[in-house]
C-alpha positions in Angstrom: -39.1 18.8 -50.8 -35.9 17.3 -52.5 -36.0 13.6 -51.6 -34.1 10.8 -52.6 -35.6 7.5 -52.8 -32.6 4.7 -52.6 -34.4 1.1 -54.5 -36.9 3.2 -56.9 -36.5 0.9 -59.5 -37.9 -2.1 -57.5 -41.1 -3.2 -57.0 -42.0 -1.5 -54.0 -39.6 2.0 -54.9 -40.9 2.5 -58.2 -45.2 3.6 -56.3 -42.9 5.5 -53.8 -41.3 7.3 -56.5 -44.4 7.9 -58.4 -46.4 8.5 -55.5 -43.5 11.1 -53.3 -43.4 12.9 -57.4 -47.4 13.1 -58.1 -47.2 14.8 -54.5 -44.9 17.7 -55.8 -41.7 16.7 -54.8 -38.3 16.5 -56.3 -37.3 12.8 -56.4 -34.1 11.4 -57.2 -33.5 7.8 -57.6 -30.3 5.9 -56.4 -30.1 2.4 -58.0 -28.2 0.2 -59.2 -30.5 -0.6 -61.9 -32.1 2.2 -64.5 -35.3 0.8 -65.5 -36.4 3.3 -68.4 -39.4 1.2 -69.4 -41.0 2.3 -66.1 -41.0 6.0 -67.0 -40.4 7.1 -63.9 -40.5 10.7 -62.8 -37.3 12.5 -61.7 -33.8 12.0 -61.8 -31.8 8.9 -62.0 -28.1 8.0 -60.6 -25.9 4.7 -60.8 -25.0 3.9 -57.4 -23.6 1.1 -55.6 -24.8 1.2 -52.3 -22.8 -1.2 -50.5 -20.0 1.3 -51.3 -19.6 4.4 -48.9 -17.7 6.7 -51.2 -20.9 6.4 -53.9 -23.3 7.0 -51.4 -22.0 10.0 -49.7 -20.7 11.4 -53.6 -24.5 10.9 -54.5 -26.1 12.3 -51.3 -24.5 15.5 -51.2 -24.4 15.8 -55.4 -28.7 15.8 -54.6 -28.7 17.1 -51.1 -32.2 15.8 -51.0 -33.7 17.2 -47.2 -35.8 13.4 -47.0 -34.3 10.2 -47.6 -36.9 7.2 -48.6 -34.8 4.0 -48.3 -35.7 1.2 -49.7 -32.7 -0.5 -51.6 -31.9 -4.1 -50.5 -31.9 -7.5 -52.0 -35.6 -8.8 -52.0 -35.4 -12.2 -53.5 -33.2 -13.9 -50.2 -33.3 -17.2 -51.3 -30.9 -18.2 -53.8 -28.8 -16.5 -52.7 -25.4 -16.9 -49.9 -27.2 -16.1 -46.6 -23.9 -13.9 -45.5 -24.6 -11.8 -48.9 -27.7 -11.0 -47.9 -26.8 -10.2 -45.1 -23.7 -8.1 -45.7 -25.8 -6.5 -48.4 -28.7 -5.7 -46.1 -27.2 -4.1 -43.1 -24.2 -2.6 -44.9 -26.4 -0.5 -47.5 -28.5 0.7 -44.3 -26.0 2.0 -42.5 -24.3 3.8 -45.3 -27.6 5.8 -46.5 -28.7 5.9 -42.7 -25.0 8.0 -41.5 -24.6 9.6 -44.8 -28.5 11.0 -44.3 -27.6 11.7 -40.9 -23.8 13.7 -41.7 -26.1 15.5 -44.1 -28.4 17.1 -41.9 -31.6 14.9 -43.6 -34.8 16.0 -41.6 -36.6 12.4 -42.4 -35.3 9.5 -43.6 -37.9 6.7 -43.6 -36.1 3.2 -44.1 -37.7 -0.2 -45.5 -37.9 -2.7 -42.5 -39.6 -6.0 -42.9 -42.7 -7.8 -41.5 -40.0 -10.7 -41.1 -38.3 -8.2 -38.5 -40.5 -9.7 -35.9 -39.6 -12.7 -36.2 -42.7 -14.1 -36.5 -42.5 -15.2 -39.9 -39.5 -18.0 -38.2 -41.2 -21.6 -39.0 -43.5 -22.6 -35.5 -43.6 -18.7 -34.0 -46.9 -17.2 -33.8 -48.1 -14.5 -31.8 -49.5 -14.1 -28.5 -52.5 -12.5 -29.4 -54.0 -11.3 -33.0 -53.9 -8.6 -33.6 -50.8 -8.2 -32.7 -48.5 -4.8 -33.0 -45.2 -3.4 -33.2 -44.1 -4.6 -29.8 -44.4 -8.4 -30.7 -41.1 -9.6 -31.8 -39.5 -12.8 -31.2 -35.6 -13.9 -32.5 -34.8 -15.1 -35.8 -32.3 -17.4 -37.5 -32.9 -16.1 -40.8 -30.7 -14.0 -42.4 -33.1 -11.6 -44.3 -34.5 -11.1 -40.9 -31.9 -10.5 -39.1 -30.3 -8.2 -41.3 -34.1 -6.3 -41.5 -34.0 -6.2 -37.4 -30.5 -4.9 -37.6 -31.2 -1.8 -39.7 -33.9 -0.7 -37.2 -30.9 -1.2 -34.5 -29.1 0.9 -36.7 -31.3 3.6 -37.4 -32.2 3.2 -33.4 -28.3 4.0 -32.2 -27.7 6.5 -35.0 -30.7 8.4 -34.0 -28.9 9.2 -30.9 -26.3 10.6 -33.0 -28.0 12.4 -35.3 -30.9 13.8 -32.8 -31.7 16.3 -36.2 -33.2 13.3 -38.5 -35.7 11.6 -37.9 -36.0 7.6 -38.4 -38.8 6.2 -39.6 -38.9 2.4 -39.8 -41.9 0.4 -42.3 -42.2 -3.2 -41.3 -43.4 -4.1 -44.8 -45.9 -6.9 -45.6 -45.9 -9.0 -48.7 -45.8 -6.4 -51.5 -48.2 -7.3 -54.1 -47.9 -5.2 -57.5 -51.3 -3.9 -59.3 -50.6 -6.6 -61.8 -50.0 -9.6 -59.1 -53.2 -10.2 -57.9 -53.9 -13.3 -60.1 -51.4 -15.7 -57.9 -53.9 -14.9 -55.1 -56.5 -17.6 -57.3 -53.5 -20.1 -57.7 -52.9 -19.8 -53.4 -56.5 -20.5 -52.7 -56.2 -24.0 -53.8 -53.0 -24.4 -51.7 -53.0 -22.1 -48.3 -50.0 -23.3 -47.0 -48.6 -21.4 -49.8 -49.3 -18.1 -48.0 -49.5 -19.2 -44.4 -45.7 -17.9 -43.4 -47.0 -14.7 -42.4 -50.8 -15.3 -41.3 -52.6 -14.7 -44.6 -51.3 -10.6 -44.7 -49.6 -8.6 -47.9 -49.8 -5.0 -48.8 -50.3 -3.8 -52.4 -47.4 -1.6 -53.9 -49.6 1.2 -53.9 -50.1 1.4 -50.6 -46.5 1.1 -49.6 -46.3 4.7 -51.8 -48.8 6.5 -49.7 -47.2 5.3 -46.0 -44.2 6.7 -47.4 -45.5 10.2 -47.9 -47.2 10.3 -44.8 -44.3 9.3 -43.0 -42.4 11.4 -45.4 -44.6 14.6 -44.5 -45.7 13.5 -40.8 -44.0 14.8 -37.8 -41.8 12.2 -35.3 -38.7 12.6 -33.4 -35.9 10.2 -32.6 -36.6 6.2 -34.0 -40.0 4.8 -34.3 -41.3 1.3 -36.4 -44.5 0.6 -37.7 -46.2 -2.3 -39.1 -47.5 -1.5 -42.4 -49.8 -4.3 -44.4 -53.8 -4.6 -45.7 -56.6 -4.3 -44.0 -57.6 -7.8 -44.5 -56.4 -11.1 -45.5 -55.4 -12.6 -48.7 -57.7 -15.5 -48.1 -61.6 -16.2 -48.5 -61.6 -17.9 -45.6 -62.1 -16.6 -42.0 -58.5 -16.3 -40.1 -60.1 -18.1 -37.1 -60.8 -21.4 -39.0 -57.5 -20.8 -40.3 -55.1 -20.3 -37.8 -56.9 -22.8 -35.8 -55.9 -25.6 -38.6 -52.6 -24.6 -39.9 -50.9 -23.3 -36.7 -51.7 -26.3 -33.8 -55.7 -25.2 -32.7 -54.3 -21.7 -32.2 -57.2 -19.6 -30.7 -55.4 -16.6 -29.4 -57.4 -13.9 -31.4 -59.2 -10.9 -29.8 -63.3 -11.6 -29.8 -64.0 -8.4 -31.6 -61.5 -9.1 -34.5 -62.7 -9.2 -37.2 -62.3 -12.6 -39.4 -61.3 -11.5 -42.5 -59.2 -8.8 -41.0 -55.2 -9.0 -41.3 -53.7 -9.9 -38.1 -51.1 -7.2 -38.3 -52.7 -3.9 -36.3 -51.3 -0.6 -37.8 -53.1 1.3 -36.1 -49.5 3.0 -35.1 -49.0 4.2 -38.5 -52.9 5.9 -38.3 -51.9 7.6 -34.7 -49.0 9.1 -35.9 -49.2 9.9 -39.7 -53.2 9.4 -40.2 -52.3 6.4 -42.8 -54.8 3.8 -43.5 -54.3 1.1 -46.4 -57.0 1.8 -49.1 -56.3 -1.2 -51.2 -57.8 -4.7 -51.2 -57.5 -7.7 -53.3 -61.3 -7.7 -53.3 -61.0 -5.0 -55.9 -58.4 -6.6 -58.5 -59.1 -10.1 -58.4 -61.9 -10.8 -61.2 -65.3 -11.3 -60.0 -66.2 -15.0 -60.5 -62.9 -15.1 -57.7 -64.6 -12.7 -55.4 -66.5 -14.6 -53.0 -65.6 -14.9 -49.2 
């Protein structure tokens, strides 16, 4: 399959690229930024993708029949909340319509764990685990801008009933190589509290990809995407209970060091299951939970 992966030079995009090209197909990477000490497979083209006219020049030079979506700006902070913002949503509708006037059979976009709002400073869920129904307002602008492109890709599905949307609430994307910050967080947990002790290695953001990629799904549909457990040694019970307010609210047969994102939606539909854990890159005196 011709696909075009938009953000393959970032640190998600560049296992989707490897993984979508070790799969035997024809990848094409639209970025801004050519990384050639990556060494990525497949083509490469320059694009701006907050600009229209690039987007649809480069869509339909590569006619690519999926579209993996991923561009955006990663790194929020620091940054004017309205450029995010602007950046965000206006990139995602560009590839989304130009996918769409195409005739693009799948186009599966990067949402955000942030999407559900739960990530907002006091929200938690009502139950752990908790799935792709939970979502609650956010003031951020990330988030908003995250929750917007799955409005997006929701209304233009309606035009484009030929293409399929596929949105990935992604976790906390942790590179092969990032693993050792995970020592440095267990000596502060309030460092990676925000989003319940969850992440997702890089690796496994490739593989959902190609099964959503490959899978079969009609219209607009979201799914959490994140490890199977936590980042932490400890047992989320204890923890939730001290750094969210005695919360208690998690199913009996959960299990402690489980994540408390359930993507079981993404197994239903596309039979994905993460495969990587923390437990196998952090070095062994670390290990112990």
């Amino acid at each position: 399959m011709r696909v075009v992966v938009t953000g393959g030079s970032g640190k998600a995009g560049q296992w989707v690229v490897r993984t979508l090209a070790e799969a035997g197909h024809e990848v094409t990477n639209l970025d801004i930024v050519n990384r050639p000490e990556l060494d990525l497979p497949g083509n490469f083209c320059q694009v701006e993708l907050g600009d229209a006219g690039e987007v649809y020049d480069a869509m339909f030079q590569f006619r690519p029949e999926g579209v993996c979506h991923l561009a955006a700006n990663p790194s929020p902070s620091g940054h004017p909340r309205v450029d995010v913002f602007d950046n965000n949503v206006r990139t995602a509708y560009n590839v989304m319509q130009a996918a769409g006037d195409l005739g693009v059979r799948r186009l599966v976009y990067a949402s955000s764990e942030m999407a559900t709002g739960l990530l907002t400073e006091g929200m938690t869920p009502s139950r752990i685990p908790f799935d792709e129904s939970e979502r609650y307002p956010s003031p951020n602008a990330y988030a908003l801008s995250k929750y917007l492109s799955e409005v997006i890709a929701e209304s233009l599905s309606l035009r484009y009933p030929g293409t399929a949307y596929i949105g990935m609430r992604i976790n906390n994307v942790i590179t092969p190589d990032g693993y050792a910050r995970f020592e440095q967080e267990w000596q502060d947990l309030s460092m990676s509290m925000g989003n319940f002790w969850s992440y997702i290695d890089a690796r496994d953001v490739g593989t959902a990809y190609l099964a959503a990629l490959e899978g079969e799904s009609e219209g607009h549909e979201v799914f959490l995407i994140a490890a199977a457990d936590t980042r932490a040694k400890r047992g989320l019970r204890e923890l939730m209970a001290e750094y969210y307010d005695g919360y208690d609210r998690i199913a009996p047969e959960h299990d402690d060091h489980a994540s408390a994102f359930n993507c079981s939606k993404m197994e239903r539909y596309f039979g994905w299951k993460p495969t990587y854990s923390w437990r196998h890159n952090v070095r062994e005196s670390a290990r112990s939970v």
